[in-house]
C-alpha positions as CSV (number, residue, x, y, z in Angstrom):
1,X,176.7,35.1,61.7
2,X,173.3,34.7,60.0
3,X,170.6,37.1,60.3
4,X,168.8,34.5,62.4
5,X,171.2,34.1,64.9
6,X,171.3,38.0,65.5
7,X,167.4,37.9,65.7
8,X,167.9,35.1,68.4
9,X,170.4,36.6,70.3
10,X,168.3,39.8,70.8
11,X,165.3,37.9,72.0
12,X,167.6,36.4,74.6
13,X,168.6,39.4,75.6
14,X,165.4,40.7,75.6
15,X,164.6,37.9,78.1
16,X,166.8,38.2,80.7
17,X,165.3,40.2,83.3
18,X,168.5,40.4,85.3
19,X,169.7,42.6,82.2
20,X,166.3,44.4,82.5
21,X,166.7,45.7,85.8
22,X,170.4,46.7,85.5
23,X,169.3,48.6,82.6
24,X,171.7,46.7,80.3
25,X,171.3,47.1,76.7
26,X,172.6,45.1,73.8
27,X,174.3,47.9,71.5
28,X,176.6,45.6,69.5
29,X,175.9,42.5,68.0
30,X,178.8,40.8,65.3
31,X,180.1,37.3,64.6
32,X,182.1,36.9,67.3
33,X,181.6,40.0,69.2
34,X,179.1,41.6,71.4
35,X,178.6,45.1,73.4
36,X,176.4,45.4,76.0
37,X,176.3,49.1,78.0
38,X,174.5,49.7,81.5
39,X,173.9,52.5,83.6
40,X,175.7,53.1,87.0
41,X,172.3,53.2,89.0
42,X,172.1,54.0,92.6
43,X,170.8,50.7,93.2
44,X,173.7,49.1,91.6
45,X,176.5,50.8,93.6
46,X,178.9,49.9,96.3
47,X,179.3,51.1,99.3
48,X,182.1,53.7,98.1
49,X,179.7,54.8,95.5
50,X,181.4,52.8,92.7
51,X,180.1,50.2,90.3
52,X,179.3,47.1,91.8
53,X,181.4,44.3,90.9
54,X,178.3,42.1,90.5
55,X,177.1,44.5,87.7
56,X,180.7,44.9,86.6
57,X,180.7,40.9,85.9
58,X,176.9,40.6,85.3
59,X,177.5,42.3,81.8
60,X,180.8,41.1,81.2
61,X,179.6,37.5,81.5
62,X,176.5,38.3,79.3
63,X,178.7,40.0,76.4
64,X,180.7,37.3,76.8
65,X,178.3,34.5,76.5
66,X,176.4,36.4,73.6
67,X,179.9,36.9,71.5
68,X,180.0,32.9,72.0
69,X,176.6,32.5,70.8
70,X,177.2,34.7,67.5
71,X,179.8,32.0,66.7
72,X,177.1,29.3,67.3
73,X,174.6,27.5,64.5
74,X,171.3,28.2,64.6
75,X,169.1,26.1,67.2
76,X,171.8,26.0,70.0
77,X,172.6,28.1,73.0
78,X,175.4,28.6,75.2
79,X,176.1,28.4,79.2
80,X,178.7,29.6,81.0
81,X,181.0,26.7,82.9
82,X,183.4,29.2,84.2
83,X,183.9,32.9,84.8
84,X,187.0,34.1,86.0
85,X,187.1,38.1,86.8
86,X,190.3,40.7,87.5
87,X,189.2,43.9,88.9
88,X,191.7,46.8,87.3
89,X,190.0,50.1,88.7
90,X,187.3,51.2,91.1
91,X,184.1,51.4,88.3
92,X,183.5,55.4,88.3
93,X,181.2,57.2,86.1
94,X,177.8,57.2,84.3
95,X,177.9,53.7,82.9
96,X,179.9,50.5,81.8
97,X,180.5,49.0,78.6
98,X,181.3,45.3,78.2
99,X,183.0,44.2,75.0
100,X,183.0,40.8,75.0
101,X,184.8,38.8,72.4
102,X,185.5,35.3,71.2
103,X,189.0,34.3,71.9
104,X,188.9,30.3,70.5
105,X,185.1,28.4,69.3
106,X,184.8,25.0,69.6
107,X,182.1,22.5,69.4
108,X,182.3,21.3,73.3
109,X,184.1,24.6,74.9
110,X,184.4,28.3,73.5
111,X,186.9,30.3,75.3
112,X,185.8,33.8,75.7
113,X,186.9,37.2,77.4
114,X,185.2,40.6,78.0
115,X,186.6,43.9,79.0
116,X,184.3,46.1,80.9
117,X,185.2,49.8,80.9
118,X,183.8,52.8,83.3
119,X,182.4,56.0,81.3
120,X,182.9,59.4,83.1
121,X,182.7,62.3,80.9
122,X,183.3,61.1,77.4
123,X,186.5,59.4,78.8
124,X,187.1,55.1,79.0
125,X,188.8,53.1,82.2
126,X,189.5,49.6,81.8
127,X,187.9,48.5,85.1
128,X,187.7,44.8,84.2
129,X,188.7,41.5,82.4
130,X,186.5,38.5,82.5
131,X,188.1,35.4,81.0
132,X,186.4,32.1,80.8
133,X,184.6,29.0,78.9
134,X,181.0,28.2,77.8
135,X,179.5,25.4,76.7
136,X,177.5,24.7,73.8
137,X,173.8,23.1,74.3
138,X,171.1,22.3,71.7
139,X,167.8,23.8,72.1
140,X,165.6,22.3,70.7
């Protein structure tokens, strides 16, 4: 991944005001990798006082579509086309980390998957696995 790429996928993130008021942020950023971590706010809990699955997959898809983007040359973005998500445990705890990952690039699809886990006390819980594929666009 060149340094450029890194630089452009923390402006992106930087961007996305979703992210902003989740209170997402980017911790991890390799070729082919990404780690995003966001706190369990009140305003983003269920009823039961879990995670919300929206933020559950709003971070997953993010870490997911930034791994594909670290994969990508420079001037291009990616979208997602499809987003598939297994929920695995109610999301308890402070916050959530999404690892998301490149499983296969390609120049018209990237396959991608992200596990999201639940923090409580120093301690991980799988909570979630988002598979899916994103597309490749030009920006310029």
């Amino acid at each position: 991944m060149s340094p450029q790429n890194s630089i452009c996928i923390h402006e992106s993130f930087a961007a996305q005001s979703m992210m902003q008021t989740l209170g997402a942020v980017l911790e991890t950023v390799e070729s082919g990798k990404v780690e995003i971590r966001a706190p369990i706010l009140p305003g983003s809990r269920q009823q039961h006082g879990f995670a919300h699955a929206g933020l559950t997959f709003a971070i997953g898809d993010s870490a997911a579509g930034y791994a594909a983007l670290s994969v990508m040359p420079d001037k291009h973005e990616v979208l997602t086309t499809e987003m598939k998500i297994n929920l695995l445990a109610p999301a308890k705890g402070e916050y959530l980390i999404a690892r998301g990952r490149v499983i296969k690039p390609g120049r018209r699809l990237i396959i991608v998957q992200a596990d999201v886990f639940a923090v409580e006390n120093g301690s991980e819980i799988h909570v979630a696995l988002l598979t899916g594929t994103m597309i490749p666009i030009s920006s310029t």
